[in-house]
C-alpha positions, 0 to 999 in steps of 0.5 A, spaced: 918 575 865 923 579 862 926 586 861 928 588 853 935 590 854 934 594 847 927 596 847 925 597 855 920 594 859 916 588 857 916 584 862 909 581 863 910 580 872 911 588 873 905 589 869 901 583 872 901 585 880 898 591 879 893 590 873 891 583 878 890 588 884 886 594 880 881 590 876 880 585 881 875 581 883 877 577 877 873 570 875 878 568 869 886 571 867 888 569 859 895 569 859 897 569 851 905 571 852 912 569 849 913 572 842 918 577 845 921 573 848 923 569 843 927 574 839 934 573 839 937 577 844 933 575 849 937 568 849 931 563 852 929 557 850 922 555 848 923 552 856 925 557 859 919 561 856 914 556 858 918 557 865 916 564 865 909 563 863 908 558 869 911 563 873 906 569 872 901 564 872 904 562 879 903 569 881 895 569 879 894 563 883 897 566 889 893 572 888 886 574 892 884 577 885 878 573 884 871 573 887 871 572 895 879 574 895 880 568 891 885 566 885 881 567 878 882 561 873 886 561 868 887 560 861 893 561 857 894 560 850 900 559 846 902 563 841 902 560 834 908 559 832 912 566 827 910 567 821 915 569 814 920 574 818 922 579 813 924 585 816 924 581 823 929 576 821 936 578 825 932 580 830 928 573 831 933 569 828 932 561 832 926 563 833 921 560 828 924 553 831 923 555 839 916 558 836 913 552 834 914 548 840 912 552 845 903 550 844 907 543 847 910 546 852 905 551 855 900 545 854 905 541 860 905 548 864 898 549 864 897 542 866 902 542 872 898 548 874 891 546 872 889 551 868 885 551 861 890 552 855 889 553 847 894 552 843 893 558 837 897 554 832 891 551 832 886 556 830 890 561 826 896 563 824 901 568 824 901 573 818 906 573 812 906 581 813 910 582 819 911 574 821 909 576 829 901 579 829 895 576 826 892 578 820 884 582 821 882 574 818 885 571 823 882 575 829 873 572 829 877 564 828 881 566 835 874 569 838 870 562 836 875 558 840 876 563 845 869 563 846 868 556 848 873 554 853 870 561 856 864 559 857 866 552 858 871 554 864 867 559 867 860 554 867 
């Protein structure tokens, strides 16, 4: 929801319109967004970011992207929190405490919204390589449980 002043354009809503109208109709949007906005420069709490979560899911559920003109489902997931930050320490500085809030926070949004939800923190972890992606060994175990709430909300 927010452009990165020092890196440029991350901002998942100018992405989303146009990929919801150009792969449309869609039966179910995942939305696994917020790491970025972690970082310190972008001074958001773990609410904020939550907010900004609700926001785009807001835009998918207004969308006519779905089969027959209607909204697909969504699911969102929430990022595990950071791992080690060595080279990523200034930059994500406050941020491993706001990370390891937001599966709480996205579980109340994806509520209100009424849509599916995984917390990631509950399947994988972030990696001690960079603190912020996910190790090769992570990837099958995110897959597995990704798996299950597909087939269970598309059923």
């Amino acid at each position: 929801m927010h452009d990165d002043p020092v890196e440029g354009n991350k901002n998942g809503l100018t992405y989303l319109i146009p990929c919801l109208e150009s792969h449309k109709p869609l039966d179910l949007v995942v939305l696994m967004l917020g790491t970025n906005d972690l970082k310190l420069r972008m001074s958001k709490t773990s609410q904020d970011i939550a907010k900004s979560v609700g926001r785009l899911v807001k835009h998918i559920q207004a969308s006519e992207s779905g089969s027959g003109g209607l909204a697909p489902k969504v699911l969102i997931i929430a990022p595990p929190p950071l791992g080690r930050l060595d080279d990523f320490a200034e930059s994500f500085s406050g941020g491993s405490e706001k990370s390891r809030s937001l599966g709480a926070r996205y579980r109340i949004i994806a509520d209100e919204r009424g849509c599916a939800f995984l917390d990631a923190s509950t399947v994988i972890r972030s990696s001690d390589v960079d603190g912020i992606h996910f190790d090769a060994d992570q990837l099958p175990l995110l897959a597995s449980a990704l798996k299950e709430i597909v087939v269970d909300v598309l059923s």
